[in-house]
N, CA, C and O of each residue as an XYZ file, in Angstrom:
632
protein
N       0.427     11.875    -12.379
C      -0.001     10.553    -11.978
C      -0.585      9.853    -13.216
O      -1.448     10.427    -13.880
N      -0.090      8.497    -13.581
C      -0.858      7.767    -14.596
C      -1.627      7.216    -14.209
O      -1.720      6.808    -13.051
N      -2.574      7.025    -15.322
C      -3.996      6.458    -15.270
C      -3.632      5.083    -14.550
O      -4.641      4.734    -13.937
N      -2.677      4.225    -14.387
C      -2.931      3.120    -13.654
C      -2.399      3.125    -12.307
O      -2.702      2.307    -11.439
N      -1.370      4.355    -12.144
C      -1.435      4.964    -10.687
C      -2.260      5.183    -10.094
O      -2.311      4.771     -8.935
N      -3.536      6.137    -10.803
C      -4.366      6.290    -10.020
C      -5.330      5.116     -9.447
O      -5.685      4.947     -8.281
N      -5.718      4.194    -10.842
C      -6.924      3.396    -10.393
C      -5.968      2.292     -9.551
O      -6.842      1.527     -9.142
N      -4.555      1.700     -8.998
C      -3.945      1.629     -8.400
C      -4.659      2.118     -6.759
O      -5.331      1.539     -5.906
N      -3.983      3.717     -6.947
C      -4.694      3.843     -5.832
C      -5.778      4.212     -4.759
O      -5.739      4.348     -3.536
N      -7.155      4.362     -6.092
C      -8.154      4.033     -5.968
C      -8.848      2.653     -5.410
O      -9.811      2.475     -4.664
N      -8.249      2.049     -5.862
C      -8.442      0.489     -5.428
C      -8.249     -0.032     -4.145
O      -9.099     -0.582     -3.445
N      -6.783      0.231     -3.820
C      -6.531      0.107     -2.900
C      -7.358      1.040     -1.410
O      -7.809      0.550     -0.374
N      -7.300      2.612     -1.881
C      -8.387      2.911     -0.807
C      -9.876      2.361     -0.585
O     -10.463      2.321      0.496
N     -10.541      1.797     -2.270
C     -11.621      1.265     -2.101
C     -11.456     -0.162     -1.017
O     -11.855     -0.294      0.140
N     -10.903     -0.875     -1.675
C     -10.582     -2.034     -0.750
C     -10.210     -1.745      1.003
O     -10.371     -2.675      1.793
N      -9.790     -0.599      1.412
C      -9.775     -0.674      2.960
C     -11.039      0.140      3.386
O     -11.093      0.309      4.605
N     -12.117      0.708      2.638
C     -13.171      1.265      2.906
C     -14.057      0.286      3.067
O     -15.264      0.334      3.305
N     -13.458     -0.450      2.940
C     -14.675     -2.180      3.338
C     -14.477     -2.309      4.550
O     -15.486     -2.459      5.239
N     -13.186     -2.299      5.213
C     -13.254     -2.196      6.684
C     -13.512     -1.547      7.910
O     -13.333     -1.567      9.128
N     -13.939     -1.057      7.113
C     -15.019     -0.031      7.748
C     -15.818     -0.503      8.931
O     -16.829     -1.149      8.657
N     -15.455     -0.228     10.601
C     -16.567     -0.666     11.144
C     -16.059     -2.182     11.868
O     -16.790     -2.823     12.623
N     -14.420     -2.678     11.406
C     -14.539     -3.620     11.570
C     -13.375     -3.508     13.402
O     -12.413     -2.763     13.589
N     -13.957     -4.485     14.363
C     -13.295     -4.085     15.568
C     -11.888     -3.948     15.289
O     -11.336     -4.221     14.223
N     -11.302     -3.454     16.447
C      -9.795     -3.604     16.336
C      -9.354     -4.841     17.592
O      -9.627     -5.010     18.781
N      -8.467     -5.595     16.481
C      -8.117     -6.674     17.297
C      -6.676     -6.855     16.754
O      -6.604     -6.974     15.531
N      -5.226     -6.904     17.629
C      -4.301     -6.941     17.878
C      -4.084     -7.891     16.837
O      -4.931     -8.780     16.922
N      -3.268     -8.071     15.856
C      -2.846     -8.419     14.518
C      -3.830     -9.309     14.211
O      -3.312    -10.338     13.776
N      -4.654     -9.354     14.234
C      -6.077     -9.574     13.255
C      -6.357     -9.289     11.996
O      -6.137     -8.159     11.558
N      -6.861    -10.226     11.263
C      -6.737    -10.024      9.654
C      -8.237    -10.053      9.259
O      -8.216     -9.343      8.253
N      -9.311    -10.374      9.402
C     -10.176    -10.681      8.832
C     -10.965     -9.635      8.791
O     -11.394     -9.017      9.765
N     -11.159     -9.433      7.725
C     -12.499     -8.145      7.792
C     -14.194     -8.072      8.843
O     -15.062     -8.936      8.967
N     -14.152     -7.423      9.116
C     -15.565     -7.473      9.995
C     -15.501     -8.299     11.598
O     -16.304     -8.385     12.528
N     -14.244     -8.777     11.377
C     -13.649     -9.897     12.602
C     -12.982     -8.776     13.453
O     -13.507     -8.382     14.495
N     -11.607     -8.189     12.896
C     -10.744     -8.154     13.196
C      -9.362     -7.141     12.917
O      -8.459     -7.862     12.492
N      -8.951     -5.820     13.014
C      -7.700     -5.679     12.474
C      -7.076     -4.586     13.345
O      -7.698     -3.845     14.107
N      -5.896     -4.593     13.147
C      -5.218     -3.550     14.171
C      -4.610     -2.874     12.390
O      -4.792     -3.363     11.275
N      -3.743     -1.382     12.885
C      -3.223     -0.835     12.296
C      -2.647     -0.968     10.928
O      -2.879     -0.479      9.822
N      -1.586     -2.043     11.568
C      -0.692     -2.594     10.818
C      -1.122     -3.529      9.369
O      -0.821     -3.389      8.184
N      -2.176     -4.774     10.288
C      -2.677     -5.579      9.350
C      -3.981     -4.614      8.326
O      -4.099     -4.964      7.152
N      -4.609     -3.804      8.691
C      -5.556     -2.910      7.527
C      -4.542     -3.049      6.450
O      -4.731     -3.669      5.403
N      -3.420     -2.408      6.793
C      -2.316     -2.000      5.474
C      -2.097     -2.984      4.575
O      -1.750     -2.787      3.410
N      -2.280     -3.983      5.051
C      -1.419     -5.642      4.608
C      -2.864     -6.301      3.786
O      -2.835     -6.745      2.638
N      -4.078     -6.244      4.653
C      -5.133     -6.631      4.255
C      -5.423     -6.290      2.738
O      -5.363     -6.985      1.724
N      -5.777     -4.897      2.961
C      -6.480     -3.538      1.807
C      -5.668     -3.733      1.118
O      -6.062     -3.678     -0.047
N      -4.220     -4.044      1.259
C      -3.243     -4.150     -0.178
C      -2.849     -5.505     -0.621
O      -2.093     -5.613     -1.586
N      -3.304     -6.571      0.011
C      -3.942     -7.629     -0.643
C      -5.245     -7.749     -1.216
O      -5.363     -8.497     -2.187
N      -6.069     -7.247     -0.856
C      -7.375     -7.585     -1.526
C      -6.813     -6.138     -2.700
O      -7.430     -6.166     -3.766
N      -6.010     -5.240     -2.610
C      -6.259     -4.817     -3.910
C      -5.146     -5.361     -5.136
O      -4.945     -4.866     -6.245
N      -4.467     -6.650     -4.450
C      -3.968     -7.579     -5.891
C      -2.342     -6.210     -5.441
O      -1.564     -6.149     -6.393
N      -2.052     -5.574     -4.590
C      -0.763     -4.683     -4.340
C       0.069     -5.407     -3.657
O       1.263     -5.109     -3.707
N      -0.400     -6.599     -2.807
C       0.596     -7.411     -2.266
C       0.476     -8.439     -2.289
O      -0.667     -8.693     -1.909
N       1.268     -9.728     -2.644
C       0.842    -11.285     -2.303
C       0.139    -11.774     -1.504
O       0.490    -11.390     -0.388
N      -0.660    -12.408     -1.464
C      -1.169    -13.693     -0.388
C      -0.405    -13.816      0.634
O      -0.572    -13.768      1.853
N       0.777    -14.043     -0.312
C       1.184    -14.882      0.769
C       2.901    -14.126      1.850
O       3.898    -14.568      2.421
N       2.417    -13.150      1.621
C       3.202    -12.170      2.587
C       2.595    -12.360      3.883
O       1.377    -12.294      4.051
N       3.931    -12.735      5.356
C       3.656    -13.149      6.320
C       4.219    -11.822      7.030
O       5.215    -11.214      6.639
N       3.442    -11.475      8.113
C       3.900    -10.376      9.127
C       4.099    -10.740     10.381
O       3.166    -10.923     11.162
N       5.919    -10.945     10.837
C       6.333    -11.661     12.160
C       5.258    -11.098     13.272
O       4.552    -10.096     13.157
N       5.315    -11.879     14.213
C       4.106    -11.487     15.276
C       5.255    -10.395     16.164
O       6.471    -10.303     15.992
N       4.413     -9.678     17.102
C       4.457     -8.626     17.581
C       3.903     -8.554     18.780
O       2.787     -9.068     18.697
N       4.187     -8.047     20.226
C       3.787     -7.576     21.008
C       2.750     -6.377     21.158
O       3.230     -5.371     20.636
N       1.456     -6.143     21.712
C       0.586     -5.353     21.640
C       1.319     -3.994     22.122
O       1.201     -3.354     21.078
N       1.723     -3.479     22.651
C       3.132     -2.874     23.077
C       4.216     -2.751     23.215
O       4.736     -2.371     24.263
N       5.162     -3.224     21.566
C       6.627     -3.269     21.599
C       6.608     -1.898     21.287
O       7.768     -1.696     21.645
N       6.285     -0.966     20.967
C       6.964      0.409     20.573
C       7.205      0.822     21.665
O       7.838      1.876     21.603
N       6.931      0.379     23.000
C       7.066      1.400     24.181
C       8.099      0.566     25.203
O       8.006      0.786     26.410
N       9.033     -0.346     24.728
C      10.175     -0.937     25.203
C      10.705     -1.337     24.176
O      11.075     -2.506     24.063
N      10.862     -0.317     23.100
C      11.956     -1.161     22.212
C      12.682      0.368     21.703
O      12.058      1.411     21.899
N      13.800      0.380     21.158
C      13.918      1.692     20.165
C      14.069      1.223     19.267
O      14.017      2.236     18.569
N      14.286      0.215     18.383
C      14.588      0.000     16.951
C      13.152      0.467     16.611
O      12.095      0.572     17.233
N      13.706      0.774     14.973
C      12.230      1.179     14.612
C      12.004     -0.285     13.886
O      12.716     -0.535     12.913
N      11.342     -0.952     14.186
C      10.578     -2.188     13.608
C       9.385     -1.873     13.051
O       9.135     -2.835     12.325
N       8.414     -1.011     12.955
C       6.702     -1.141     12.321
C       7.782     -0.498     11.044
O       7.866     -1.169     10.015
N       8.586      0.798     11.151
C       8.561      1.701      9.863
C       9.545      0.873      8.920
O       9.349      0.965      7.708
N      10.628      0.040      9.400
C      11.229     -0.457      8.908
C      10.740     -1.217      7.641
O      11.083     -1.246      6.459
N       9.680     -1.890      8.489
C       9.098     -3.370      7.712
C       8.416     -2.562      6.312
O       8.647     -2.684      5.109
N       7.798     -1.990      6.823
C       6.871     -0.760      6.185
C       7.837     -0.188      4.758
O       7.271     -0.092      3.669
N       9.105      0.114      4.886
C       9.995      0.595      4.088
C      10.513     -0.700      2.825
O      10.918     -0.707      1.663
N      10.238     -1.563      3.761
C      10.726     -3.005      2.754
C      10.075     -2.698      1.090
O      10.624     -2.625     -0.009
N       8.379     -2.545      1.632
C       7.118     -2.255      0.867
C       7.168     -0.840     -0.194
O       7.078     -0.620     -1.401
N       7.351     -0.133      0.957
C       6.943      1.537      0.503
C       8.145      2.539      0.857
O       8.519      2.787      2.003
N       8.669      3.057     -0.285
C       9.607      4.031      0.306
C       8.813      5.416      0.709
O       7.676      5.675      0.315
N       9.606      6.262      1.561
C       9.457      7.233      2.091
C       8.994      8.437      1.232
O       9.987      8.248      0.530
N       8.640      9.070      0.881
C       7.844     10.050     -0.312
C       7.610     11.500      1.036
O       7.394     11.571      2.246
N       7.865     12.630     -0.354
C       7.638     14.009      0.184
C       5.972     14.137      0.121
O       5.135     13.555     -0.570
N       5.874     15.127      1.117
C       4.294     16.073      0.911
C       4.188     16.552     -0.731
O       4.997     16.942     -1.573
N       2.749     16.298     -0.693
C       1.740     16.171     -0.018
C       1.268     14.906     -0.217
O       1.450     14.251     -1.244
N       0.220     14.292      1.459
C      -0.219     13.083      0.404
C      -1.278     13.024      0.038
O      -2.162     13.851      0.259
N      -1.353     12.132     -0.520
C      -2.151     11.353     -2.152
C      -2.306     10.324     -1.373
O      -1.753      9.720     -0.453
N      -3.563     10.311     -2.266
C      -4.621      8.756     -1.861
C      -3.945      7.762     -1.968
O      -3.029      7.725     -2.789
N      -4.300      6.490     -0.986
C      -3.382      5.037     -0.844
C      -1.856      5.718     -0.237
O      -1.121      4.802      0.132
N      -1.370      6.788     -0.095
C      -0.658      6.882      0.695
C      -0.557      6.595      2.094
O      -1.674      6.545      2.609
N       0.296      6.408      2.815
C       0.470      5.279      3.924
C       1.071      6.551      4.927
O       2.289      6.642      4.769
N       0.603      7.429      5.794
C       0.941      7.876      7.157
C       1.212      6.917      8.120
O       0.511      5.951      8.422
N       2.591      7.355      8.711
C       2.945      6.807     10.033
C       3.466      7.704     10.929
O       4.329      8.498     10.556
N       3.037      7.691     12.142
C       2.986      8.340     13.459
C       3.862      7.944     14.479
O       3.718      6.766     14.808
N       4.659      8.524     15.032
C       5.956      7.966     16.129
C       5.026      8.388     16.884
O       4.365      9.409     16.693
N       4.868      7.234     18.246
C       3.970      7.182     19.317
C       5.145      6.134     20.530
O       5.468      4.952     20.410
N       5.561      7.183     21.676
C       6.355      6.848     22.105
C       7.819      6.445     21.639
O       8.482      7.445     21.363
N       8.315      5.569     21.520
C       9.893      5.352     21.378
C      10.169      5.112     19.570
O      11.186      5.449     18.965
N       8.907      4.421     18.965
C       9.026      4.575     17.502
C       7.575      5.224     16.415
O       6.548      5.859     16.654
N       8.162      4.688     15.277
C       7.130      4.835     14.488
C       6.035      3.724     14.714
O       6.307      2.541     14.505
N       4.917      4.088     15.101
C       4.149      2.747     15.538
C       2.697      2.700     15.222
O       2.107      1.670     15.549
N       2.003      3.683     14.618
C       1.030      4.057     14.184
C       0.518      4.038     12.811
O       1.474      4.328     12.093
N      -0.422      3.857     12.171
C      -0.298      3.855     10.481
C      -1.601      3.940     10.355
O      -2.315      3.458     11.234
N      -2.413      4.866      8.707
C      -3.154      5.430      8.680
C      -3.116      5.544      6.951
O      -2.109      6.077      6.485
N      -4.040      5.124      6.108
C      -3.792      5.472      4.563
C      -4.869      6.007      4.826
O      -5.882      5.919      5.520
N      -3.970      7.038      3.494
C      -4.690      8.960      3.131
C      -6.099      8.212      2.260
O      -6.039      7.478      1.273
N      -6.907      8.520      2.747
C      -8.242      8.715      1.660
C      -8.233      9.828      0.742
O      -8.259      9.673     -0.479
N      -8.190     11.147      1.421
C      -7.993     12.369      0.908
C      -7.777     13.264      1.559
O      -8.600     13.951      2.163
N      -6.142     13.427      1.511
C      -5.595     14.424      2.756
C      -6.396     15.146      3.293
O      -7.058     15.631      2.375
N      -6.819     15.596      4.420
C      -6.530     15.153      5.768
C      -7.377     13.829      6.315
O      -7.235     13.144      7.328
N      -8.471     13.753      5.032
C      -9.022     12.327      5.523
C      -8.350     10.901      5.433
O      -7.677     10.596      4.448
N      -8.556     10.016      6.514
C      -7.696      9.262      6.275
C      -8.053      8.086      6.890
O      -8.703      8.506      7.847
N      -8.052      6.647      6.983
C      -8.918      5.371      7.641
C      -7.855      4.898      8.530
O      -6.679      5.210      8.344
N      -8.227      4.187      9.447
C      -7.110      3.519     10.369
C      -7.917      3.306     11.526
O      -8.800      3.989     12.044
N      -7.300      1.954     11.878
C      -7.653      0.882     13.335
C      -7.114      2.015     13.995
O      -6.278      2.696     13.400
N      -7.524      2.352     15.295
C      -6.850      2.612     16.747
C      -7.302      2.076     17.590
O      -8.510      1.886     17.727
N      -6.007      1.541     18.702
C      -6.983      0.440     19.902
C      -8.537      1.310     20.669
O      -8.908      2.483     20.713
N      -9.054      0.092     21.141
C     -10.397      0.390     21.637
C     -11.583      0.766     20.320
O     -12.796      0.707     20.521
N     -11.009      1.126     19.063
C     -11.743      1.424     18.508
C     -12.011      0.995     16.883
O     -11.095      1.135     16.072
N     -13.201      0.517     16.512
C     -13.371     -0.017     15.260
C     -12.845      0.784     14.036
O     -13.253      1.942     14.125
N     -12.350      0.656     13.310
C     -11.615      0.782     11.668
C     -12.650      2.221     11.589
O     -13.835      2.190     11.922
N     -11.897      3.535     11.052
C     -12.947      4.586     10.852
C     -12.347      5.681     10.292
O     -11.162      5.966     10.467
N     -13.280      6.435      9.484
C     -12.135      7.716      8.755
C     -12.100      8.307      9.876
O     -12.897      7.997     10.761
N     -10.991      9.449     10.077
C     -10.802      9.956     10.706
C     -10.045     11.639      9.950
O     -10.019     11.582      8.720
N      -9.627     12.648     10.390
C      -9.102     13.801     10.173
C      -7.619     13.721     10.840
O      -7.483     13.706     12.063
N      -6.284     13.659      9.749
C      -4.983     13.331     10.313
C      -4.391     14.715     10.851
O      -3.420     14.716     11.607
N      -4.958     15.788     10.469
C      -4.481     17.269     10.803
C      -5.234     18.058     12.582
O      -4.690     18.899     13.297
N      -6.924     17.194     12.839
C      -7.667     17.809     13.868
C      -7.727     16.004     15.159
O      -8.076     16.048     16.338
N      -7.367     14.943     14.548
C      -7.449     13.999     15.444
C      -6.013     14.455     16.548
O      -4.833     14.376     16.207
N      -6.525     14.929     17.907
C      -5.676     14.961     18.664
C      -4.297     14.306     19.364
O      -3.279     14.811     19.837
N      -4.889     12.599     19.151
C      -4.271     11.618     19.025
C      -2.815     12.253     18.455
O      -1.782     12.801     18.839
N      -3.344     11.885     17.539
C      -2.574     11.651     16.026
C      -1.193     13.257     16.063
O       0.035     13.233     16.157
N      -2.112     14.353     15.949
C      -1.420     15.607     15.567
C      -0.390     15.810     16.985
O       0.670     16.427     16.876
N      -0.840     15.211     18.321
C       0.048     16.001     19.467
C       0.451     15.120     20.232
O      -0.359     14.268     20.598
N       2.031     15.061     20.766
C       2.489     13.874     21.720
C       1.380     14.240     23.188
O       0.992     15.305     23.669
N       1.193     13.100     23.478
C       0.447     12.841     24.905
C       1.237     12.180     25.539
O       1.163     12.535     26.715
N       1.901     11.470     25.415
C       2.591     10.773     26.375
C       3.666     11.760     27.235
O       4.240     12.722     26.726
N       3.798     11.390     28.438
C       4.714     12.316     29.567
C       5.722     11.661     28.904
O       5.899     10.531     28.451
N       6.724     13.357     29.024
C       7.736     13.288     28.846
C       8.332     14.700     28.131
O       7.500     15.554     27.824
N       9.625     14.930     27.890
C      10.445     15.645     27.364
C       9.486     16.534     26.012
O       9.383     17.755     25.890
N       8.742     15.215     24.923
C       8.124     15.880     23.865
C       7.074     16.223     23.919
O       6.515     16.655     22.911
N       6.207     16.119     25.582
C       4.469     15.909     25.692
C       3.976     17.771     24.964
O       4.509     18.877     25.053
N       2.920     17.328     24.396
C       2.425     18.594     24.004
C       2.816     19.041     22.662
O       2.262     19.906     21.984
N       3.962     18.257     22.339
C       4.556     18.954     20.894
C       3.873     18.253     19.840
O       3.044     17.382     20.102
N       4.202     18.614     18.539
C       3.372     18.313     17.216
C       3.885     16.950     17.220
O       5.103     16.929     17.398
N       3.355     15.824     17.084
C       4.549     14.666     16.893
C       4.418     14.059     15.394
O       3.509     13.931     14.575
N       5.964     13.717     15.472
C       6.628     13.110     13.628
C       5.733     12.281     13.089
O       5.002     11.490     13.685
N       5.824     12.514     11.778
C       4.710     12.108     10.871
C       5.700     11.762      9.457
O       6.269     12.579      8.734
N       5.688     10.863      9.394
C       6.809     10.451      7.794
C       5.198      9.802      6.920
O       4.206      9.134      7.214
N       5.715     10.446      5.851
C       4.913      9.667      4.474
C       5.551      8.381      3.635
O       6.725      8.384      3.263
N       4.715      7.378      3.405
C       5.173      6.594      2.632
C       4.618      5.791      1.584
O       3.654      5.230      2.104
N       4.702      5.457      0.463
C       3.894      5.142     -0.314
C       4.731      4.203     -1.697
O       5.880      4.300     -2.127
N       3.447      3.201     -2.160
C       3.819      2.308     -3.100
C       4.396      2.920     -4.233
O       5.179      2.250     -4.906
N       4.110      4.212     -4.590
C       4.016      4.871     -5.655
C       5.382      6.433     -5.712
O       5.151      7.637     -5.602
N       6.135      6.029     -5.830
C       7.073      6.785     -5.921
C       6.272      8.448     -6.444
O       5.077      8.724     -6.553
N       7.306      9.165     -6.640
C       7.052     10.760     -6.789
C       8.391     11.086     -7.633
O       8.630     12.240     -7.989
């Protein structure tokens, strides 16, 4: 990793450690206001100078992953960040298939620690290996109970 990789993605985790605390509100951007999943990612990598201003994110249903199959969150996500092997590295970008797609997202602080909106609940580190959520399908069905898919992705090639 070069020295401007890292402070790269130092920065960028510093910058979403500000949101810390902040509610979760369905594509909400403002720090201390407001953010769901998706927008942390968009936020933290604007304020760390990693993405334009003026990058717009089409609006979204609070529940399209669970009537849609295209993958739309990972897609968009891929525009940004290609797909990268284990292990991850800080400012790396976890995403979680939750129901029909990839619909979940989570940057690595320091594997297994890791920050991310989840509904009902304010912006918070969390553990991506012991959060139950996260590590095991819950939803009824065919996969309930199993480990569920986890793709890595990140600004920073390997």
């Amino acid at each position: 990793m070069t020295p401007t990789e890292q402070s790269e993605r130092a920065n960028f985790v510093q910058c979403a450690m500000k949101y810390i605390g902040t509610p979760y509100h369905h594509m909400g951007m403002i720090r201390g206001v407001g953010v769901d999943c998706a927008t942390l990612l968009i936020c933290a990598a604007q304020d760390a100078g990693l993405l334009g201003d003026d990058y717009k994110l089409d609006a979204y249903p609070a529940d399209w992953h669970l009537h849609r199959g295209g993958e739309r969150y990972l897609s968009t996500i891929l525009k940004l960040c290609p797909e990268v092997a284990p292990p991850p590295l800080p400012g790396d970008i976890c995403l979680w298939r939750f129901a029909r797609q990839y619909s979940h997202s989570a940057i690595v602080i320091e594997w297994p620690r890791i920050i991310h909106a989840y509904v009902g609940r304010p912006v918070s580190l969390d553990d991506g290996e012991k959060n139950q959520n996260l590590v095991f399908v819950g939803e009824r069905g065919a996969e309930y109970g199993k480990r569920r898919r986890m793709k890595l992705l990140s600004k920073w090639s390997r």
